[in-house]
VEXVORO-185942 format. One record per residue: residue in one letter; x, y, z of N, C-alpha, C, O in turn. Coordinates in steps of 0.1 Angstrom, whole numbers, plus 5000, padded with zeros to 4 digits. Example, Ala and Ser with C-alpha at 12.3 -4.5 7.8 and 13.67 -1.06 7.14 Angstrom:
2
A513249435078512349555078513249675078514249675085 S512849785071513749895071512950005079513450115080 
//
This chain:
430
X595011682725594211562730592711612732592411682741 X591911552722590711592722589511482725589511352724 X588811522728587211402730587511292742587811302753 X587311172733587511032744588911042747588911012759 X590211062742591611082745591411152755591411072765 X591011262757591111352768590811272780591411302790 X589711172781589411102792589611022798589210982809 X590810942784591410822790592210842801592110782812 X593210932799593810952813593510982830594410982839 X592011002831591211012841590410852840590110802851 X590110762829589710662836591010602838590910512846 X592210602834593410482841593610532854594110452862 X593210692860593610732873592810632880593310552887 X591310642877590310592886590510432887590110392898 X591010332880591410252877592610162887592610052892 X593910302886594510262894594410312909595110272918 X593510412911593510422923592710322931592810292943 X591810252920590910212929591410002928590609912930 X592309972925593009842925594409862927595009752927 X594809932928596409942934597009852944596709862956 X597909762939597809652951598709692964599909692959 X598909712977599409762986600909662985602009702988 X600609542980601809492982603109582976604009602983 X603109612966603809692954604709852958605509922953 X603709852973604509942976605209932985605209822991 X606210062992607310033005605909963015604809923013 X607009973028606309913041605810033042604710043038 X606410153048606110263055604410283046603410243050 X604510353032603710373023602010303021600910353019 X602510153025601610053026600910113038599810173038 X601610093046600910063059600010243061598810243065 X600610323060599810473060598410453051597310503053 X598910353037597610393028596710303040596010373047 X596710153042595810123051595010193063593910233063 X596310203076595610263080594610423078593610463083 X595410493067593910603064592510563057591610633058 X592510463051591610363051591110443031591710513023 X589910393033589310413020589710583009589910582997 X589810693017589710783014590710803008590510842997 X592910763013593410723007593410742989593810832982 X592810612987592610592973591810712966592010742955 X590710792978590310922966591211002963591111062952 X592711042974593311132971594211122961594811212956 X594410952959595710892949594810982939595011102938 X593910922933592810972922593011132919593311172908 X592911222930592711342928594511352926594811432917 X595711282931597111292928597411282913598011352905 X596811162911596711102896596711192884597511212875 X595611222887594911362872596011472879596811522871 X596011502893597011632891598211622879598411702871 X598911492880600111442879599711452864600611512859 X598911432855598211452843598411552838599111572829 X597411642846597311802840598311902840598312002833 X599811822852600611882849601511902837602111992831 X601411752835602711732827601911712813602711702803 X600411702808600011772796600211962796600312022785 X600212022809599912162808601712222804602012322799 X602612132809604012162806604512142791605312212785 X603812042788604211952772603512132764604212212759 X602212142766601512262760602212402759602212482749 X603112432774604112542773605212532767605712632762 X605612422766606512402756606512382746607612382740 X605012352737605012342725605012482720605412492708 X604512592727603812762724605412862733605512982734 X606312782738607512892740608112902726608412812719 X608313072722609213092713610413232715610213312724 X611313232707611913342710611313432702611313442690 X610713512709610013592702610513742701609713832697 X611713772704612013892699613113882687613613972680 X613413742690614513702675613113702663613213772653 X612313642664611313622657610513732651610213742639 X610213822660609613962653610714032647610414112638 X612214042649613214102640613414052627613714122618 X613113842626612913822613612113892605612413932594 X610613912614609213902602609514032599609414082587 X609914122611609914282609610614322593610014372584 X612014292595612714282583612214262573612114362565 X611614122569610914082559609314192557608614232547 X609214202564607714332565607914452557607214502547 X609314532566609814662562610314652548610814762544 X610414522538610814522526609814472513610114462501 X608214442519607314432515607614252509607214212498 X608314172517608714032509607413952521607813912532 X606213942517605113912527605213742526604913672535 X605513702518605913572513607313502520607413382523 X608313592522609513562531609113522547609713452554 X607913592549607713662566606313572567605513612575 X606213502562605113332559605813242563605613142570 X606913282553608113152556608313142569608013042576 X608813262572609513272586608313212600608613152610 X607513232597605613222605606013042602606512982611 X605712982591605612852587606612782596606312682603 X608212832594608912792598609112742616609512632620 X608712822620608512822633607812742643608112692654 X606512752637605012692639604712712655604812612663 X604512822661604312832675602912922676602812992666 X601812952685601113002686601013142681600013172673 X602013232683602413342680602113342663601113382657 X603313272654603413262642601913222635601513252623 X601313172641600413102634599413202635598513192627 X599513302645598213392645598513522632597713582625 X599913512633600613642622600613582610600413652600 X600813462609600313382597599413412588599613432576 X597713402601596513352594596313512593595013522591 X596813622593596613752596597513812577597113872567 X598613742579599513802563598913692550599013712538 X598413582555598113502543596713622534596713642522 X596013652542595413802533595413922532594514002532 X596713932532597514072530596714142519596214252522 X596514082507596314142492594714162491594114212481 X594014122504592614182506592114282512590914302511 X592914352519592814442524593614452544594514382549 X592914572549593114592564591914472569592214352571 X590914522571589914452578590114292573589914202581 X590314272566590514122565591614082568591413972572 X593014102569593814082579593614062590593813942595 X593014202599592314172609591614082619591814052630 X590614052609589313942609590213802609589713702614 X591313792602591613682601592613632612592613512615 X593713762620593713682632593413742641594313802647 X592013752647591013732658590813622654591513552661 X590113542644589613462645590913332649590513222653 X592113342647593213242646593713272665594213182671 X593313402670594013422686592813322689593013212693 X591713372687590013292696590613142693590213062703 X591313072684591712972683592712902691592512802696 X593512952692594912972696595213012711596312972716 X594213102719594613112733593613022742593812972754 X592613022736591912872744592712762745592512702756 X593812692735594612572737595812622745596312552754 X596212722741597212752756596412702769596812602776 X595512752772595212792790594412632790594612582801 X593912572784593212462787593312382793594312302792 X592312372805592512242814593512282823593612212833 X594312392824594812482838594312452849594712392858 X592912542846591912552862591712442866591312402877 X591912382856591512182867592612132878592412042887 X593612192874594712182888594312222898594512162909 X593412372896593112452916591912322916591712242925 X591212342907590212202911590912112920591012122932 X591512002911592011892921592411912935592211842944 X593512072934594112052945593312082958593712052969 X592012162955591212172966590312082964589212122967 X590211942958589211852961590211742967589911642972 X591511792964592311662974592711722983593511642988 X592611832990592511873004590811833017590511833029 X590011813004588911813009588311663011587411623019 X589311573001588911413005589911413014589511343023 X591011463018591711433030590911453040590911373048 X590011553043589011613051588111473057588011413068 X587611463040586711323042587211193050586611153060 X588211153044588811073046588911053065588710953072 X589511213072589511183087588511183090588411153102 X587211203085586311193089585611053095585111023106 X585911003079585310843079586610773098586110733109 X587910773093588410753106588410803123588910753133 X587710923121587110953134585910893138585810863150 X585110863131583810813133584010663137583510623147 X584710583128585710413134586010453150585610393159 X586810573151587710613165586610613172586210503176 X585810713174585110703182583610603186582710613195 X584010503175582910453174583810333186583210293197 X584710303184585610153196585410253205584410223213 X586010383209586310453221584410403231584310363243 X583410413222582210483229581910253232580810223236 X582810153229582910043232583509993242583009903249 X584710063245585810063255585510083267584510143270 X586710023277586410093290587210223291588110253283 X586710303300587310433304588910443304589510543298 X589610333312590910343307591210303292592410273289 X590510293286591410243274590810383264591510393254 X589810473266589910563258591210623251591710593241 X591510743262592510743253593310683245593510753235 X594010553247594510533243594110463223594810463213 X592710403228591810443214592010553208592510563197 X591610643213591410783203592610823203592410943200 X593610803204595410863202595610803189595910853178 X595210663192595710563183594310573165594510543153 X593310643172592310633159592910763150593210743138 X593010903157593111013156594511013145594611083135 X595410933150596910913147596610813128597210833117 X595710733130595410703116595110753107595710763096 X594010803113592710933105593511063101592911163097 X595011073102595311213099596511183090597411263087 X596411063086597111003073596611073062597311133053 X595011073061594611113052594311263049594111303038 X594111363062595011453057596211543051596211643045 X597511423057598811473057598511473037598611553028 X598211353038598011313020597211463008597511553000 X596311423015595311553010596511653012597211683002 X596711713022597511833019598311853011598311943004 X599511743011600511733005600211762989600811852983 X598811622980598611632969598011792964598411842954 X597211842973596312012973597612082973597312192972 X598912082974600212182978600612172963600812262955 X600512032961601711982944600712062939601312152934 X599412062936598712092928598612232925598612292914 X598412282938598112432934599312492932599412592925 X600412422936601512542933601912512916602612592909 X601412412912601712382898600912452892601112472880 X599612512899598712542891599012732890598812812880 X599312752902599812922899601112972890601413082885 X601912802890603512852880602612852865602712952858 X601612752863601512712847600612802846600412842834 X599812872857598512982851599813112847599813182837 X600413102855601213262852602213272838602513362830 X602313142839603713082824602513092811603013172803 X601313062807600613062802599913202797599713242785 X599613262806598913412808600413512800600313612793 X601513462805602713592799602613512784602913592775 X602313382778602413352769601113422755601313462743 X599813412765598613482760599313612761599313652750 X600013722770600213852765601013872753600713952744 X602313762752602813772744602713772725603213832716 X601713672728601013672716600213842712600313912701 X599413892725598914032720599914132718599714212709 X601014122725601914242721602714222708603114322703 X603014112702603814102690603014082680603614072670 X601714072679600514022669600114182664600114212653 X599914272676600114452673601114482669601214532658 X602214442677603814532672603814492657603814592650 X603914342648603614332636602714372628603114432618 X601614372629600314462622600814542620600914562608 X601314662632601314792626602714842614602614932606 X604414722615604914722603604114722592604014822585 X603514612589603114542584602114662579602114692567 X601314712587600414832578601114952574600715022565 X602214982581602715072575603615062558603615122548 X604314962562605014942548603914902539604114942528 X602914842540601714862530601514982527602015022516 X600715072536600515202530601615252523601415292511 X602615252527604015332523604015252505603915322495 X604115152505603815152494603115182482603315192470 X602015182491600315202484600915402482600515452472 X601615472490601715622483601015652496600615772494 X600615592509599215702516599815732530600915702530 X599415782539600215812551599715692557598715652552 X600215602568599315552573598515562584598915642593 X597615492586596615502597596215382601596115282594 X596015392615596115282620594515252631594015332638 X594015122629592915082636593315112656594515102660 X592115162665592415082676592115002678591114952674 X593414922690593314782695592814692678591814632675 X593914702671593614592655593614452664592814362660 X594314422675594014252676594114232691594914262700 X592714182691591914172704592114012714591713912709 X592414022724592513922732590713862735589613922738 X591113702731589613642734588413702748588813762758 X587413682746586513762754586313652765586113532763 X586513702776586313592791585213492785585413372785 X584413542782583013412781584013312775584113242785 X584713252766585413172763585813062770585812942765 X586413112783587513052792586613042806587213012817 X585313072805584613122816584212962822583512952832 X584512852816584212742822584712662837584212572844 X585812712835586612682846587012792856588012792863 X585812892857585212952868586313042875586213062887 X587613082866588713142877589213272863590413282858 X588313322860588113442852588313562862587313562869 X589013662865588513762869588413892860589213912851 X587813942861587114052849587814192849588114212861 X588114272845589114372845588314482831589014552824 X587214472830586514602826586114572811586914502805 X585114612804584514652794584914492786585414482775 X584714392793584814252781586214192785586514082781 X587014282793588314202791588914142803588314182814 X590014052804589913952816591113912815591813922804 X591413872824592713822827592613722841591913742851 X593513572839593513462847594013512860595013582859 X593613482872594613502882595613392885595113282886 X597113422888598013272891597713232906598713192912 X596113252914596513192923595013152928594113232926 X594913092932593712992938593012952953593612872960 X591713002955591712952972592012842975592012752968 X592512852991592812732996591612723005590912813011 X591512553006590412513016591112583030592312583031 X590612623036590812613050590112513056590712483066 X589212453054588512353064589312223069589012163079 X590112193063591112053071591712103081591712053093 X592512243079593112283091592212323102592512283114 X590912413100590212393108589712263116589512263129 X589612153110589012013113590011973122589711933133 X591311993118592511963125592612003138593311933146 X591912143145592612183157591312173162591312203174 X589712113156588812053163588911903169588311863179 X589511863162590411713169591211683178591211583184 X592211833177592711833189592211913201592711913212 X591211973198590412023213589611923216589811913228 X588811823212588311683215589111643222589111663234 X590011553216591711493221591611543237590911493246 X592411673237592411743250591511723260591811683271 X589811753256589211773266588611593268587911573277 X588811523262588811403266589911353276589711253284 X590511383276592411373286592211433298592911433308 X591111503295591411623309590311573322589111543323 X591311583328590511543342590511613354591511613360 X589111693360589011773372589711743382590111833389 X590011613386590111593400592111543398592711453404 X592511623389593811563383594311443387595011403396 X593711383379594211223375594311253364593611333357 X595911163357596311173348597311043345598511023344 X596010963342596910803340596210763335595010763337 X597110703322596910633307597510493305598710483303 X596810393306597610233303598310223292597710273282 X599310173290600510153283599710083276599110003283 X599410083257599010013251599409833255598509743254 X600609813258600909653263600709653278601509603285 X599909703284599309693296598009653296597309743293 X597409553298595809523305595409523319595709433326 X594609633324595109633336594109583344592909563341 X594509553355593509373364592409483369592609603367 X591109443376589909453376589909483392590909453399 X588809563396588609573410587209653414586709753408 X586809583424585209633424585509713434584309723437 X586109793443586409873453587009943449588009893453 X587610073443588410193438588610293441587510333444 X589610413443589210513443589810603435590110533425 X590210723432590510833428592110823431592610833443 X593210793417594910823419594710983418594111063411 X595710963429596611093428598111133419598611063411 X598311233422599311253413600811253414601511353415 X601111143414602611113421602611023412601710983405 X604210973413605110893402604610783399604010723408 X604710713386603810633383605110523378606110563373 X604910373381605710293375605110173371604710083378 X605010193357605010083349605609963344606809973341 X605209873342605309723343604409643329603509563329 X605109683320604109613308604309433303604909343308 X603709423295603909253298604109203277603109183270 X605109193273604709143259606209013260607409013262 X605208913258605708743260606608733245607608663244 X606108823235606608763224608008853221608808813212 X608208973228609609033227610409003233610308983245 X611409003228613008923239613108993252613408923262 X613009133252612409173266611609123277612009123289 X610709093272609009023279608209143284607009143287 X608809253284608009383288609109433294610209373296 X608509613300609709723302609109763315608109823317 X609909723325609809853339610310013335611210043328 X609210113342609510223336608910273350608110223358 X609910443350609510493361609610673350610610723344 X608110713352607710793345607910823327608010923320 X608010703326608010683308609610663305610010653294 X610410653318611610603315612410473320612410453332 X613110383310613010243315614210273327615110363327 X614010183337614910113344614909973347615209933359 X614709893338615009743337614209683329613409763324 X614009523323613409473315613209363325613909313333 X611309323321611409183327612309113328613009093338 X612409083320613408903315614808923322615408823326 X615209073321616209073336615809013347616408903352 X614609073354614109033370614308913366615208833370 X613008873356612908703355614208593360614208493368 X615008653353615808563349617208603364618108533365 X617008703371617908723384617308663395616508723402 X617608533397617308473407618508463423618708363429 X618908583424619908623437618908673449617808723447 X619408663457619008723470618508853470617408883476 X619208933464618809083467617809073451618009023440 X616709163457615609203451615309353448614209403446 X616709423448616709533448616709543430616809443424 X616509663424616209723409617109813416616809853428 X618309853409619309963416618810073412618610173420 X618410083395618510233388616610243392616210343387 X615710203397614210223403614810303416614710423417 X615510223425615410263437616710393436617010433447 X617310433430618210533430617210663422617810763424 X616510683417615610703407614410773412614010883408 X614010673425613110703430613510813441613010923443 X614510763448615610883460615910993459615911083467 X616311003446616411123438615011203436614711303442 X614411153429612911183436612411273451612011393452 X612611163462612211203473612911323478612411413484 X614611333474615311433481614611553473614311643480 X614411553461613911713458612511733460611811833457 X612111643466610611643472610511703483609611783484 X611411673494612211693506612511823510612311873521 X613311913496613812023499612612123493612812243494 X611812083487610912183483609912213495609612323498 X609412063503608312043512609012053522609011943527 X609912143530610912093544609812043557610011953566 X608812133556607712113566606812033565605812043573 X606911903554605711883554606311723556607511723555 X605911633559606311463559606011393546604911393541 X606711343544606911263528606111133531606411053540 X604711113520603611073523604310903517603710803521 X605310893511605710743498605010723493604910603494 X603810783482602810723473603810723461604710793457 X603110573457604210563444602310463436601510383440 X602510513424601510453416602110303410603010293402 X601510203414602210103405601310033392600409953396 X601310053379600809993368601009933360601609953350 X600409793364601209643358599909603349598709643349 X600709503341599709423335599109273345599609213354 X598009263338597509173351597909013345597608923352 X598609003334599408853335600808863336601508793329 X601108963346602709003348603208883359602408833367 X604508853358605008763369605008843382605608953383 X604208773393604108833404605508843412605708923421 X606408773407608208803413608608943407609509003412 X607808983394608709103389608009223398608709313400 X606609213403605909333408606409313422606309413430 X607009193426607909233442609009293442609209373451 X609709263433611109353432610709513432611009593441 X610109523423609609683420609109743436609609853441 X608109653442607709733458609009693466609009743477 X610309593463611109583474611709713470611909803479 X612209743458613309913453612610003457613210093462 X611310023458610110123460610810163476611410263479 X610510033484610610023499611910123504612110203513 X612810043493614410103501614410243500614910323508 X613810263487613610423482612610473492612110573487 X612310453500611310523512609810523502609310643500 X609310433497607810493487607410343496607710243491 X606810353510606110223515604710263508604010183512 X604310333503602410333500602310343487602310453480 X602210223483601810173469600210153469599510113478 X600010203455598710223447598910183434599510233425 X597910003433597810003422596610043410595510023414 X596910113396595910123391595110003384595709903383 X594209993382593109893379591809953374591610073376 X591109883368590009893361588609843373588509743380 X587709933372586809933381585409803372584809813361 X585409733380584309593381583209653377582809733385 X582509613364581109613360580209643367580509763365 X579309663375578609563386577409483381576609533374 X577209383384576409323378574209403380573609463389 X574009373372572509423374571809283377571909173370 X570809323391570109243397568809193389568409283382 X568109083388567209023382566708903387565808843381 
//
């Protein structure tokens, strides 16, 4: 695949990366490419051509595998009996990189040494450039699709922090959990495609490279039959050229910049390729942000329940750190929202709602909570059990369900409720 062919398959990547209809894919799939947002689509691109280069770089090892020690026992044969015409055949027959260099090497047998020679250098310089081609474009992709993953959290952190620096104070976190949690879609991606890529790229550099040796070790091991049953014929002793058939000179291959040099002109591919470190870096810079946005001197450590809005108050002070029970509010789930005492439910609205009996007790809050006080009890023997219990409702909660909760609170000995709330603007004077 040569010229404009070679390119077609990079403009249908760009093509489909960049109109891919989300409907077409799962839910899970969908919804990750959205939320990582634009970048997404660079890494399909950089997935794309990988997914290309592999399976042209496989089709290429398979057109250039041969058995090649059944193969040099044919030509050998045919060599050691001077039938140069049989051991063409055998070359013809075959048609694999190897044969074709020993080919263009015996088709001028009857001209001499040096023209044999001359003839395959010039057929390897042909011949091991279309092996390795387009290889190194795999560590390419795979470290430019580690690197749009990079991109990509980037563009979603800058969104994150851009609502967070809009928000009120309680709702940060819960912004930046929720931005941070998108934004690393497009790394997971990036990594994943930079992993397919490079590891494909160290199997086919190495499957390739033993294929380029192979050609130098049986292209010599023949020559030298090959010159000796000549001479032997010819009446002379023979003698032999050094190094008669030379592997292409790095400048060749030097375009795709993963040449390492190994002395006096000669080179050899390495099967293995750097990896970005910078996403993972980026990665545990997000999470020291993360953290030190969460953290608070005066330990307070209360976060609103994404289905919590929490009611307003221009007088406030500083929660402390004791059990927190939440009360969230969503009208459209059969639930209506979840009573929780430390992130674990003990009732559903639409229970309270809908228990219209005398007793206002929540059994599993107020057994919950007791349990609570007694190991509070035996830890503190000396000290008097203060009842602070944090209560965190949404502010269009049914005021019958936040009674029940302070009547289970009560029985459970927690008389000093604190609710959390959002501290009032203040208006500026004019």
């Amino acid at each position: 695949m040569t010229g404009f062919l070679a390119g077609v398959p990079v403009i249908i990547a760009i093509v489909v990366a960049a109109l891919l209809p989300m409907a077409i894919l799962p839910a899970a799939v969908a919804q990750a490419f959205h939320e990582g947002g634009f970048g997404m689509r660079l890494i399909l691109f950089a997935l794309l051509v990988s997914l290309w280069l592999i399976a042209d770089r496989v089709l290429m090892v398979l057109r250039s595998v041969i058995n090649a020690p059944r193969f040099a026992t044919d030509v050998r044969s045919r060599l050691e009996g001077g039938d140069i015409a049989g051991a063409l055949q055998v070359c013809h027959a075959v048609d694999r990189p190897l044969s074709r260099v020993l080919a263009a090497g015996l088709k001028h047998s009857s001209e001499g040494e040096r023209r044999v020679l001359a003839a395959m250098d010039e057929a390897a310089y042909r011949e091991v450039p279309e092996i390795e081609k387009r290889t190194g474009y795999l560590a390419l992709m795979g470290n430019v699709a580690t690197l749009m993953g990079l991109f990509g959290t980037i563009i979603g952190l800058i969104h994150s922090f851009g609502a967070v620096s809009m928000s009120s104070t309680t709702e940060n976190a819960t912004l930046l959990a929720a931005g941070i949690s998108e934004a690393m879609n497009c790394t997971a991606f990036g990594l994943l495609s930079g992993i397919l890529a490079l590891a494909a790229f160290s199997a086919l550099n190495g499957r390739t490279q033993a294929l380029i040796d192979q050609v130098n070790y049986y292209t010599l091991s023949l020559y030298r039959v090959w010159k000796r049953a000549a001479q032997k014929q010819a009446g002379h002793q023979p003698v032999f050229l050094k190094n008669p058939i030379r592997e292409p000179h790095p400048h060749l291959m030097a375009s795709t910049g993963l040449l390492k040099a190994k002395g006096h002109g000669r080179g050899k591919k390495s099967t293995f390729a750097a990896l970005q470190l910078t996403p993972l870096i980026d990665m545990f810079i997000v999470l020291v942000i993360f953290l030190l946005l969460n953290f608070s001197a005066t330990g307070q450590i209360v976060t609103a329940n994404k289905d919590i809005k929490l009611p307003f108050a221009e007088k406030v002070e500083e929660l402390k750190r004791v059990p927190i029970v939440s009360i969230s509010n969503m009208p459209d789930h059969p639930t209506r929202g979840i009573v929780t005492l430390e992130n674990r439910e003990v009732a559903t609205v639409a229970e309270l709602q809908e228990d219209n009996g005398p007793d206002w007790q929540i059994p599993k809050l107020t057994t919950q909570l007791e349990q609570r006080k007694n190991a509070w009890n035996r830890t503190n023997p000396d000290k008097p059990f203060a009842g602070e219990l944090i209560v965190q409702c949404d502010q269009d909660i049914d005021f019958q369900v936040i009674k029940k909760v302070m009547y289970s609170a009560g029985l459970a000995g927690y008389g000093n409720l604190l609710f959390a709330v959002q501290k009032r603007a203040e208006k500026s004077g004019g």
